[in-house]
Phi, psi and omega in degrees: 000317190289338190247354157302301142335273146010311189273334163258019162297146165258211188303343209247327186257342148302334194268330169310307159318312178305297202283336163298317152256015159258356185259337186290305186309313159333282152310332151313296229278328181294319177327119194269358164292148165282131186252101161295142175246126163245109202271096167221129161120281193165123167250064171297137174047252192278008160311307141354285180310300190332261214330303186313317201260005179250162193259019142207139212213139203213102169230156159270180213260345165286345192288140168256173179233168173175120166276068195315325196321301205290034156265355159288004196048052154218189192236166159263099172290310187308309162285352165337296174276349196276333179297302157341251184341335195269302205226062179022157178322301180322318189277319179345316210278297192309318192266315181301341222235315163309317220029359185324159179252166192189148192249213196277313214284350171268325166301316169289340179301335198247325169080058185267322169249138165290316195230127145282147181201157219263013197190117163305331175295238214343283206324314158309353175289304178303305165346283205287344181269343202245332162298303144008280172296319193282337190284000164264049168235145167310107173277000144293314169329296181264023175288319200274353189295294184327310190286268177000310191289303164359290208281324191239345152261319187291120199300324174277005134289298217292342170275016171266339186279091204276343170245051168351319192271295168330322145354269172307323190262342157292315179324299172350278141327300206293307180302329199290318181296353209267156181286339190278002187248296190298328179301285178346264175343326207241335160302338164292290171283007158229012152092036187207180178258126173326158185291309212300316158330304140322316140273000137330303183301314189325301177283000176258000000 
């Protein structure tokens, strides 16, 4: 439907499409909540992008992936950088250039998926185990992990960063002062579960 349009867009309403849809990956990519991905069935083209923008990612081992565009004669430009960034230039160049399909256990190989798992039933297992880990965590703490990865791996942030290392040990500093670090810290050292744990158990 989107390249059907498209195809009578003109060069002004294209670019408004394009760009409306590289700023939603973008957002995505920026979104300071964990976004999962459970991945069955085929992530074609911009199925890619999802998968690329979540900060876990869980398929079964029969789903394929395939960066399809050039057999349509375009590229995935919108998703790129973001395609990038999950499985470096190297496989980039081979899948962009290919569109060939490929299945979970080569995404994970690439490190486009963290995890595979042999039966679409299990991916809720997986799912309730990867939840798990994350509600014993700060959830500004990871807003801020999300920035931090963010920050030092994409090369035009990390070279706004003119002291990397100073960089890092302020975030730190900032952080350590925060009511949510110290509630972590002091729970920790006396051996209890953080308040935010605890509200949780509440509501449940």
């Amino acid at each position: 439907l989107i390249f059907r349009k498209a195809i009578d867009f003109t060069p002004k309403q294209n670019l408004k499409d394009t760009l409306t849809l590289a700023q939603l990956f973008e957002r995505m990519n920026e979104f300071p909540k964990p976004i999962i991905g459970l991945i069955h069935g085929a992530a074609i083209g911009g199925g890619v992008g999802l998968v690329s923008v979540c900060y876990v990612v869980i398929a079964s081992q029969e789903t394929v992936f395939s960066l399809s565009e050039v057999r349509l004669g375009v590229v995935p430009a919108c998703i790129g950088p973001f395609v990038i960034a999950k499985i470096g230039a190297s496989h980039a160049r081979r899948y962009f250039m290919s569109g060939e399909r490929f299945h979970a256990r080569e995404a994970q190989k690439i490190g486009l998926v963290h995890e595979v798992v042999d039966d679409p039933s299990r991916l809720n297992h997986a799912l309730e185990q990867i939840l798990q880990n994350i509600v014993l965590c700060g959830p500004k703490a990871m807003a801020s992990a999300k920035k931090l990865v963010l920050d030092l791996s994409w090369p035009e942030r990390r070279n706004k960063k003119k002291d990397p290392v100073r960089y890092v040990s302020k975030m730190l500093a900032d952080l350590r002062v925060t009511p949510e670090a110290q509630e972590g810290l002091k729970a920790f050292l006396e051996k209890r579960k953080p308040n935010w744990l605890e509200r949780g158990s509440k509501s449940d």
